[in-house]
C-alpha positions in Angstrom: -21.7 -17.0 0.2 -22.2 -13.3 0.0 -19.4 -11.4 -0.4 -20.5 -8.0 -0.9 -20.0 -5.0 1.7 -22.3 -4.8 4.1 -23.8 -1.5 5.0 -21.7 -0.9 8.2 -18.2 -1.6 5.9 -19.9 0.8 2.9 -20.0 3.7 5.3 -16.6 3.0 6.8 -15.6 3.1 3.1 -17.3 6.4 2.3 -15.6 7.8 5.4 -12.5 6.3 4.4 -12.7 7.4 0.6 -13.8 11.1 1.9 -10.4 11.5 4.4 -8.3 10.4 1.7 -9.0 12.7 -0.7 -8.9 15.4 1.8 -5.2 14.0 2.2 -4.2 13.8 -1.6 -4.0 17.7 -1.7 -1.2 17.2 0.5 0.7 14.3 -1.9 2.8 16.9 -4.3 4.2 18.8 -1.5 5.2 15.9 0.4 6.7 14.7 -2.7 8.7 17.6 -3.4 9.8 18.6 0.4 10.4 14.7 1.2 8.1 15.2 3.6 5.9 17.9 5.3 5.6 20.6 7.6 4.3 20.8 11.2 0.7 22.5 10.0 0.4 20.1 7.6 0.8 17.0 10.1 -2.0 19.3 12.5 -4.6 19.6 9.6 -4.3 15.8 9.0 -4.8 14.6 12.3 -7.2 16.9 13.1 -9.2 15.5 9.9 -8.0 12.2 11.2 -10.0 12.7 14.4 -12.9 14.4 13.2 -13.4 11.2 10.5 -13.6 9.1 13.7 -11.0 6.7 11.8 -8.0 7.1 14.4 -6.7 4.1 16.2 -9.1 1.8 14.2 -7.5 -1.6 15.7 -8.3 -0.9 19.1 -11.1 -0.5 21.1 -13.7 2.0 21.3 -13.8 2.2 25.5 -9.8 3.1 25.2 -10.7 5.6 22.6 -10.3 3.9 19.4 -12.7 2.7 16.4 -13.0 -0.9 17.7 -13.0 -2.1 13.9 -12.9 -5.9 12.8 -9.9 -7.0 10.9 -12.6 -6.8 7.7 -13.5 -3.5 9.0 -9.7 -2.1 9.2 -9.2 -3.7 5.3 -11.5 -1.5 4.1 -10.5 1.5 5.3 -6.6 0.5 4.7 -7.9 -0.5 1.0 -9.2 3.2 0.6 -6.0 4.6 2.7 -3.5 2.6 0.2 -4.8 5.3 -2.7 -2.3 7.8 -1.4 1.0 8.2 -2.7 4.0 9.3 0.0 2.9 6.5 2.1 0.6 9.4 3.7 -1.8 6.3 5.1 0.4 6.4 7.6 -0.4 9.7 8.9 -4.3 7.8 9.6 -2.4 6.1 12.7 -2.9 2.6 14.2 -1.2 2.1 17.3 1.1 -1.2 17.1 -0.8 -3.7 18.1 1.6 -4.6 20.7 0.2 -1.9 23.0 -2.7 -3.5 23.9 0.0 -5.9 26.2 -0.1 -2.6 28.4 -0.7 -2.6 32.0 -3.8 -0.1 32.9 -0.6 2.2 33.7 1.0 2.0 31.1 -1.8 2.4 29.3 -2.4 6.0 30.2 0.7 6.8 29.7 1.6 5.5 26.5 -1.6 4.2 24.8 -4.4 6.5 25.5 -2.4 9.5 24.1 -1.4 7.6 21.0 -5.1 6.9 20.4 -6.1 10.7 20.9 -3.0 11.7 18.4 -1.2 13.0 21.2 2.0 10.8 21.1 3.3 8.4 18.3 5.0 5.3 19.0 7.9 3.3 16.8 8.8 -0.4 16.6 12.6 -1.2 17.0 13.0 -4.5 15.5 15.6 -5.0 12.7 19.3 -4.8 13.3 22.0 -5.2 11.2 22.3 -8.8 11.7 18.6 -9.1 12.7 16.3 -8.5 9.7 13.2 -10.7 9.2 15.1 -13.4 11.9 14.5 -11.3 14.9 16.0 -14.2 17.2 19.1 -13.1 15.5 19.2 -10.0 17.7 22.3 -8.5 19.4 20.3 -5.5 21.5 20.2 -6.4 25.2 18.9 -5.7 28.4 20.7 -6.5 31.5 18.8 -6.2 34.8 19.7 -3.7 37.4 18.4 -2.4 41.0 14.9 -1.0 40.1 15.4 -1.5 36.1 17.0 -2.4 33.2 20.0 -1.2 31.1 19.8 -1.7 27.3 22.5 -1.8 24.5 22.5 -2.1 21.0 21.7 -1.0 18.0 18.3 -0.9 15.4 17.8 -0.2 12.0 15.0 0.9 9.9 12.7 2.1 12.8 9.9 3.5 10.9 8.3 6.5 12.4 11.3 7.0 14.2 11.8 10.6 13.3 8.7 11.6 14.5 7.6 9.4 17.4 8.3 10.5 20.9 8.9 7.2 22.4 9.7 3.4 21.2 9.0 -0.1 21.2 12.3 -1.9 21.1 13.2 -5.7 21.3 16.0 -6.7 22.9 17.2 -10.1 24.4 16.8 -9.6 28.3 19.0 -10.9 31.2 21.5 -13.6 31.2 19.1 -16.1 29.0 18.6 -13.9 26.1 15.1 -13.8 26.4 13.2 -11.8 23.9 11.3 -9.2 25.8 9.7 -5.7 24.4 9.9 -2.5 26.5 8.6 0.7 26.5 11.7 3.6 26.2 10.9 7.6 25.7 12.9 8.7 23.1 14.7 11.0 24.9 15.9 8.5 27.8 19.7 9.3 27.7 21.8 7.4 25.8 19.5 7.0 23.0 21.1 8.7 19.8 19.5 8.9 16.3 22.4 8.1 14.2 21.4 8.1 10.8 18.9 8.8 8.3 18.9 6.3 5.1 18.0 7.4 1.7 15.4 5.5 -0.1 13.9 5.2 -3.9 10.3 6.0 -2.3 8.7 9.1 -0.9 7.8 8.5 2.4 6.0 11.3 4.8 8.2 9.7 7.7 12.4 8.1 7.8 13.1 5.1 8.9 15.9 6.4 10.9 18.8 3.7 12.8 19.5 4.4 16.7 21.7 3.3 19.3 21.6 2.7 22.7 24.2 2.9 24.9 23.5 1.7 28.6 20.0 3.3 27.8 18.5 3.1 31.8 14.8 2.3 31.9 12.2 1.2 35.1 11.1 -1.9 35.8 7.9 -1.4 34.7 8.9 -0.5 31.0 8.9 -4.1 30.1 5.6 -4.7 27.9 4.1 -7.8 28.2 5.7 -10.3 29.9 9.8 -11.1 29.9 10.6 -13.8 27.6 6.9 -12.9 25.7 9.4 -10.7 23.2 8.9 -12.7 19.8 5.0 -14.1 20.5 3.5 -10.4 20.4 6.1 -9.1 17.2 4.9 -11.9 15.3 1.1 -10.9 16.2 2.3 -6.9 15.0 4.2 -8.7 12.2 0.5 -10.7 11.2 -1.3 -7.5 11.3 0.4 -5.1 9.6 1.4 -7.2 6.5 -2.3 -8.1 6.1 -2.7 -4.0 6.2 -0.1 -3.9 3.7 -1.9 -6.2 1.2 -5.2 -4.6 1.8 -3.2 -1.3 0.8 -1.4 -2.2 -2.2 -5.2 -3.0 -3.8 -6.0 0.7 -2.9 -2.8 1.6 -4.8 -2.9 -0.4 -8.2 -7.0 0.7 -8.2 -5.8 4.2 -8.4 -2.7 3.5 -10.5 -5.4 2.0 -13.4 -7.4 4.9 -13.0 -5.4 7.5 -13.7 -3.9 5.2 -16.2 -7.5 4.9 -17.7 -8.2 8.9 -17.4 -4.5 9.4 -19.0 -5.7 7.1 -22.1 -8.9 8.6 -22.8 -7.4 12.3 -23.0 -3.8 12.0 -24.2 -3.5 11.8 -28.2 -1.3 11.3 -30.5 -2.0 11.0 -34.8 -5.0 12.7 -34.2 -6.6 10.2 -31.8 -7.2 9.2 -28.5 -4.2 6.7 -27.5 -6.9 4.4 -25.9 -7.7 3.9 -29.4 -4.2 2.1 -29.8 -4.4 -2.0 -29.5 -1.1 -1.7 -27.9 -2.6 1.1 -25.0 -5.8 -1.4 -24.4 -3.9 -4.4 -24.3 -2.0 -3.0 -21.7 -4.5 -2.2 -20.1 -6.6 -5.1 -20.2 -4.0 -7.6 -18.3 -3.3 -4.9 -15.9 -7.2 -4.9 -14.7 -7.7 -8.4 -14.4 -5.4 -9.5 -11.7 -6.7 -6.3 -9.8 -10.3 -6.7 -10.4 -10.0 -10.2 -9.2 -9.0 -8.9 -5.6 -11.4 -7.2 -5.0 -15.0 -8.2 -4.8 -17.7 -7.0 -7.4 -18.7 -4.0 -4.9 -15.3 -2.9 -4.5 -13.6 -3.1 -8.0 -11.7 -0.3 -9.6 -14.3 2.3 -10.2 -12.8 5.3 -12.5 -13.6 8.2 -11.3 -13.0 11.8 -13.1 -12.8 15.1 -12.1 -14.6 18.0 -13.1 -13.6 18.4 -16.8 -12.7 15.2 -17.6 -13.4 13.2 -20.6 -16.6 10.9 -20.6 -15.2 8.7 -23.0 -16.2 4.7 -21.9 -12.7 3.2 -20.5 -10.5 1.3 -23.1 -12.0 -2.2 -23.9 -9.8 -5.5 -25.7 -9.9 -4.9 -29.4 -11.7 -8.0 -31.4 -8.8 -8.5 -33.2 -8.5 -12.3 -33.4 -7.3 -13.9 -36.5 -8.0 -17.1 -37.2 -4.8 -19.6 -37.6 -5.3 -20.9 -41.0 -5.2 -24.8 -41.7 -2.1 -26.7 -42.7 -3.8 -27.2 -46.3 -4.3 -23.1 -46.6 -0.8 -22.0 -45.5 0.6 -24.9 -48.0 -1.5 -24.0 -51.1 -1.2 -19.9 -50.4 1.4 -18.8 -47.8 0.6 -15.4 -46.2 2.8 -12.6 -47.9 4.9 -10.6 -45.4 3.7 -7.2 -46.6 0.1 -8.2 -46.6 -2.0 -5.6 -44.8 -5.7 -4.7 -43.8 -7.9 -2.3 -41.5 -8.6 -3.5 -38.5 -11.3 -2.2 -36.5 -11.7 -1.7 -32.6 -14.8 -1.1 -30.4 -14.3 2.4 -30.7 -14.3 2.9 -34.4 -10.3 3.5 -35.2 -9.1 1.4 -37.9 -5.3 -0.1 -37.5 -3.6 -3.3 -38.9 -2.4 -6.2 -36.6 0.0 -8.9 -36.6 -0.6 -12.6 -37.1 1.1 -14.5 -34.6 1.7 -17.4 -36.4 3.8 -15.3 -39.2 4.9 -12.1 -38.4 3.4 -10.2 -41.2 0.0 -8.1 -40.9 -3.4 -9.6 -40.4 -6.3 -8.7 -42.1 -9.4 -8.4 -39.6 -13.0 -7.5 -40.1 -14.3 -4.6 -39.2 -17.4 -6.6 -38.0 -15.1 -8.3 -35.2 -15.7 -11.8 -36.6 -12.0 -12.0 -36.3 -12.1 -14.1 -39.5 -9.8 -13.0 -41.9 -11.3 -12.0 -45.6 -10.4 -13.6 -48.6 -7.3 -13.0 -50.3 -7.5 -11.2 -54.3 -6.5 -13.6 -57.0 -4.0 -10.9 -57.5 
């Protein structure tokens, strides 16, 4: 089985690789500002549109890339590089939208594709977190509509979209049903804005809604069809997440790698230290084995940076000495010798069978040399 990118999903990920660094110049400021301003957000999305990478998860005859699922985890993968959660700012309408009648459609969908609206999902409630069938929101039928109450928390986006997606248990069966409510239907009220560890370009603000009047027509999808089409947006955008957070630990080992090769300390390099390259070395693996050879962490360096070849393992591997050896000549604690890594740097290095130093040759046999008769 072949696994490598085909030609198609190597362009996407040059076009994906080229938007996100046009983004990065935007990381310290949102980092600073929690956030950014208005031109900002109109530079992005007009790069956004210009890369063609807009809406990539829905079709191309509604205005969107049309991408496979593949297709979208190789652009998220290149996306997930940027710090602030900035991805997000590449949008992808929720997958739920695509439930939309043709009118809804071009009122709510169509625009989101062209970056001309923004939509939000309002799932999670205080007693509703990942068990959305624990939800209290409700919709009670009227003449012509519905009326909805209730509450939702962390609506992500919710600062900046101009309408929502909320779930809500609808008419006197509780029946999980999505609609389609403008955010500024009265009774809708933005009540607060939590605080979080993380930078993130957008809040993830909580609302209420208080006999919140919307048409009959704002139902999406079907009533009772609620919880079948979250779980598909649920699906989705975890798999997006995944495919992200390999775009984030590549460029976390990068500029770890870059940071090793140019920082120093006693006069060297500290990816000369066993300690630095060891650390190293178990951070790669687990990253270079999800991705596949073609899409692996690739440093890359700036103009000016050192050309110094990334850390390598040290061949520093003492042999455990027989039970006869240790009985008729026990290491000594203060027992020390060079030890020399790939790049040339002597050190000394522990045994781990007895705490003290190991001796280990400089030719990387990892066998340890003989012991003085004195």
């Amino acid at each position: 089985m072949d696994f490598r990118l085909t030609p198609r999903q190597e362009e996407l990920k040059s076009s994906a690789r080229a938007l996100t660094e046009f983004i990065m110049k935007y990381e310290l400021d949102c980092e600073e500002n929690n956030g950014l301003p208005p031109h900002a957000h109109t530079e992005i999305r007009d790069a956004v549109l210009d890369s063609g990478l807009q809406a990539v998860n829905m079709p191309e005859e509604w205005g969107g890339a049309g991408l496979t699922i593949l297709e979208q985890v190789t652009v998220q993968a290149e996306l997930g590089r940027l710090t602030g959660a900035l991805w997000d700012m590449v949008w992808r309408p929720a997958n739920a939208l695509s439930f939309c009648t043709p009118e809804q459609r071009e009122r709510y969908l169509v625009p989101v594709i062209r970056g001309q609206r923004r939509d939000c999902y309002a799932v999670s409630e205080p007693e509703a977190g990942s068990d959305p069938q624990s939800l209290r929101t409700t919709a009670t039928r009227t003449d012509g509509g519905w009326v909805l109450n209730g509450e939702k928390w962390f609506v992500t986006v919710g600062d900046h979209a101009d309408f929502m997606i909320v779930l809500a248990a609808a008419g006197e069966e509780g029946a999980p049903t999505l609609f389609l409510v403008d955010k500024e239907t009265p009774g809708i009220e933005m009540t607060r804005v939590p605080r979080w560890m993380h930078t993130f370009v957008y809040e993830h603000p909580e609302f209420t809604f208080t006999d919140v009047r919307v048409p009959e027509d704002a139902v999406l999808g079907e009533v009772g069809k609620g919880y079948d089409i979250t779980r598909s947006w649920f699906t989705e955008e975890r798999l997006m997440i995944a495919a992200r957070t390999i775009g984030a630990a590549e460029r976390a080992l990068e500029l770890a790698r870059n940071w090793a090769v140019e920082r120093r300390q006693f006069g060297s390099p500290i990816a000369d230290f066993q300690l630095v390259q060891g650390s190293w070395s178990r951070a790669c693996s687990p990253t270079a084995r999800s991705t596949s050879p073609s899409t692996g962490p690739t440093p890359t360096r700036s103009p000016g940076r050192s050309t110094r070849a990334a850390p390598t393992a040290r061949r520093c591997t003492p042999r455990r000495p027989s039970p006869s050896w240790r009985r008729a000549r026990p290491p000594a604690a203060s027992s020390t010798v060079a030890c020399r890594s790939s790049a040339g740097a002597a050190t000394t290095a522990r045994t781990p069978w007895s705490g003290s130093t190991a001796n280990c040759a400089s030719t990387g046999s990892g066998r340890a040399p003989p012991r003085s008769s004195a």
